[in-house]
C-alpha positions as CSV (number, residue, x, y, z in Angstrom):
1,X,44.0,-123.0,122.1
2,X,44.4,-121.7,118.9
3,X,43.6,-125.0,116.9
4,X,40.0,-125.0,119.5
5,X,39.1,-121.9,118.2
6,X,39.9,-123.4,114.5
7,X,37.5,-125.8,115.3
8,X,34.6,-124.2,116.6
9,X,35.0,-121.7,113.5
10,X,34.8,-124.7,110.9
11,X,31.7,-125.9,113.2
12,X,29.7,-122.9,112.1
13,X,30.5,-122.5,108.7
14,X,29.1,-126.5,108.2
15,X,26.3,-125.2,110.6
16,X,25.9,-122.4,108.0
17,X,25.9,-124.7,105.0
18,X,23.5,-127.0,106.4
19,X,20.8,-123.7,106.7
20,X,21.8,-122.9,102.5
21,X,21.1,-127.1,102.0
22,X,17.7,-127.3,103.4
23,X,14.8,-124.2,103.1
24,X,15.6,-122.3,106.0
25,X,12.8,-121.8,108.6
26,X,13.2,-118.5,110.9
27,X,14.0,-120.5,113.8
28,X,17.2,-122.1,111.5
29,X,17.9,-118.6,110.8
30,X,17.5,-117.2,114.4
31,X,19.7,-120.6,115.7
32,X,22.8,-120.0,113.4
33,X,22.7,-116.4,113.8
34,X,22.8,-117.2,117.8
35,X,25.5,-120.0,117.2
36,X,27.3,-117.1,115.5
37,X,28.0,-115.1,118.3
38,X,28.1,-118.1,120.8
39,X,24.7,-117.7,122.8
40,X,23.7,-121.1,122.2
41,X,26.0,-123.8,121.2
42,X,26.2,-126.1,118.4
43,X,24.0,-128.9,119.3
44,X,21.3,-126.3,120.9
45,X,18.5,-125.2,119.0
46,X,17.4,-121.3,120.4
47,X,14.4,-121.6,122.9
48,X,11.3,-120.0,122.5
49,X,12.4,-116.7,124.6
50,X,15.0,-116.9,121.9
51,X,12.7,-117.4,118.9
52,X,11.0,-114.3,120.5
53,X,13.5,-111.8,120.2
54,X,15.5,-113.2,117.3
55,X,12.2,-112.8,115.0
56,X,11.4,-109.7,116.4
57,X,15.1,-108.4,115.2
58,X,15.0,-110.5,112.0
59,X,11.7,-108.6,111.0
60,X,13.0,-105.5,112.0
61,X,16.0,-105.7,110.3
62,X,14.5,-106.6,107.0
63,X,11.8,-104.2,107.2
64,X,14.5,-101.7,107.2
65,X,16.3,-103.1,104.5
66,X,13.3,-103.3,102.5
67,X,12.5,-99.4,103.0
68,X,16.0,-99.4,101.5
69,X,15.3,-100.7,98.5
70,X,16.6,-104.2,99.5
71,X,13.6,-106.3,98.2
72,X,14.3,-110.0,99.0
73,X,10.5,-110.8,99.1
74,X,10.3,-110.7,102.7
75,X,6.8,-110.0,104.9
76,X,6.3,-110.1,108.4
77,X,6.6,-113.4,110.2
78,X,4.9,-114.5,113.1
79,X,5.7,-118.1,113.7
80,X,9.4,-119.4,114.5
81,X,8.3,-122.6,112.3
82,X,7.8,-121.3,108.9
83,X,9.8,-121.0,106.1
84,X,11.8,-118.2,105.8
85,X,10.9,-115.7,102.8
86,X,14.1,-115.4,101.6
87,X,16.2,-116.5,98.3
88,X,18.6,-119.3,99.3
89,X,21.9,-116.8,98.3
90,X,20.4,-114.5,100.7
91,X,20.7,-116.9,103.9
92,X,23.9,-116.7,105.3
93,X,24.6,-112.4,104.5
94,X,21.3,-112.5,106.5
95,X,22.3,-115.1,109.1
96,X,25.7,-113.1,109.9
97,X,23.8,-109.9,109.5
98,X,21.1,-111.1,112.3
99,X,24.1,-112.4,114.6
100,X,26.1,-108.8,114.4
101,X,22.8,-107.2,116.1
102,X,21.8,-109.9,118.6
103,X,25.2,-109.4,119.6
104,X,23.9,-105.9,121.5
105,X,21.3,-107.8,123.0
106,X,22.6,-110.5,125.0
107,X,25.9,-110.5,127.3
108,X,28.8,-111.5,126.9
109,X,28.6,-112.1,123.3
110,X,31.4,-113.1,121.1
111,X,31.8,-112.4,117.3
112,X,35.0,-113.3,115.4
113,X,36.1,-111.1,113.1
114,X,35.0,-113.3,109.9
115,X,31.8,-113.0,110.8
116,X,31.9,-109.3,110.9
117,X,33.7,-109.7,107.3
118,X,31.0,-112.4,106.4
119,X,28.5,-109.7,107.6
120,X,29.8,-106.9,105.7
121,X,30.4,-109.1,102.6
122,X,26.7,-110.9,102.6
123,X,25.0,-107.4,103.2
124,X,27.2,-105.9,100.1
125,X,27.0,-108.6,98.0
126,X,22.9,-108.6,98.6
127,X,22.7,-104.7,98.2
128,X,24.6,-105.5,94.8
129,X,22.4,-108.4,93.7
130,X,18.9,-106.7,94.6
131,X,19.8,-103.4,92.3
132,X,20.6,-105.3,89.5
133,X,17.0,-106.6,89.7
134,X,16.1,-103.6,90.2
135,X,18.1,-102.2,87.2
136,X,16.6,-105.1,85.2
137,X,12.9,-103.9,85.3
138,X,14.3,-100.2,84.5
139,X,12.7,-98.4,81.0
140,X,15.2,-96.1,80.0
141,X,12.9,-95.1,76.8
142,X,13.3,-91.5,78.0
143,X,17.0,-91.2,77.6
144,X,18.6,-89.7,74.9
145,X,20.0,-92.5,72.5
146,X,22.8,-90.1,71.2
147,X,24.9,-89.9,68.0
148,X,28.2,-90.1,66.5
149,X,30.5,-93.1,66.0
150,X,29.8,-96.1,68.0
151,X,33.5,-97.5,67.0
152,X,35.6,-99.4,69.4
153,X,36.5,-97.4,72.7
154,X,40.1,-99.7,72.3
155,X,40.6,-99.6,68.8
156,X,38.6,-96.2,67.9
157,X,37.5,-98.2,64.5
């Protein structure tokens, strides 16, 4: 049983990299994230009801992260087909993201705890990422330059 589950786990993660390979569409997104928390299998694709509700959470979620200062150049989508607005290092921290909340829409829904991790990781790691850029585009002409020694902190020279 336990070499099954071992299985199924390295299933996703090469369904995963295929999405970062190839530009994600929102349906590729919507279909890993479903695969993720085993509504759909592996060789499904998520149906149109599917592509319904996954899009409507995907935009949602975003949206939110956006008024949170998460900027990944997302807009609203409307069509399951297109390609997703998303940087490729985005994808999966989005994918796993997408999966934790569709997992309080459909029964019996099962997570393993490495994609929990993968979603808490991904979401972190694109926090960090997007206030760098952030940081990148900061003028800090108004700050004090200060004085003194600018010596080594190690070596106080």
């Amino acid at each position: 049983h336990h070499r099954r589950g071992h299985d199924q786990s390295l299933l996703l993660v090469s369904a995963a990299r295929w999405v970062r390979a190839v530009m994600a569409t929102n349906l590729d997104l919507i279909t890993a994230s479903l695969r993720l928390c085993h509504v759909i299998s592996e060789t499904q694709t998520a149906d149109a009801d599917q592509g319904v509700t996954g899009l409507a959470q995907l935009n949602r979620m975003l949206e939110m992260w956006t008024e949170n200062q998460i900027e990944l150049g997302w807009f609203e989508q409307t069509l399951t087909g297109d390609t997703a607005p998303l940087p490729k290092w985005a994808e999966q921290g989005v994918i796993s993201k997408l999966a934790q909340l569709l997992t309080g829409i459909y029964d019996d829904t099962v997570l393993a705890k490495w994609v929990w991790d993968d979603s808490l990781n991904g979401y972190g790691m694109i926090a960090r990422k997007t206030m760098v850029e952030r940081m990148r585009g900061a003028n800090n002409d108004h700050l004090p330059s200060g004085s003194g020694n600018r010596g080594s902190i190690l070596t106080g020279d």
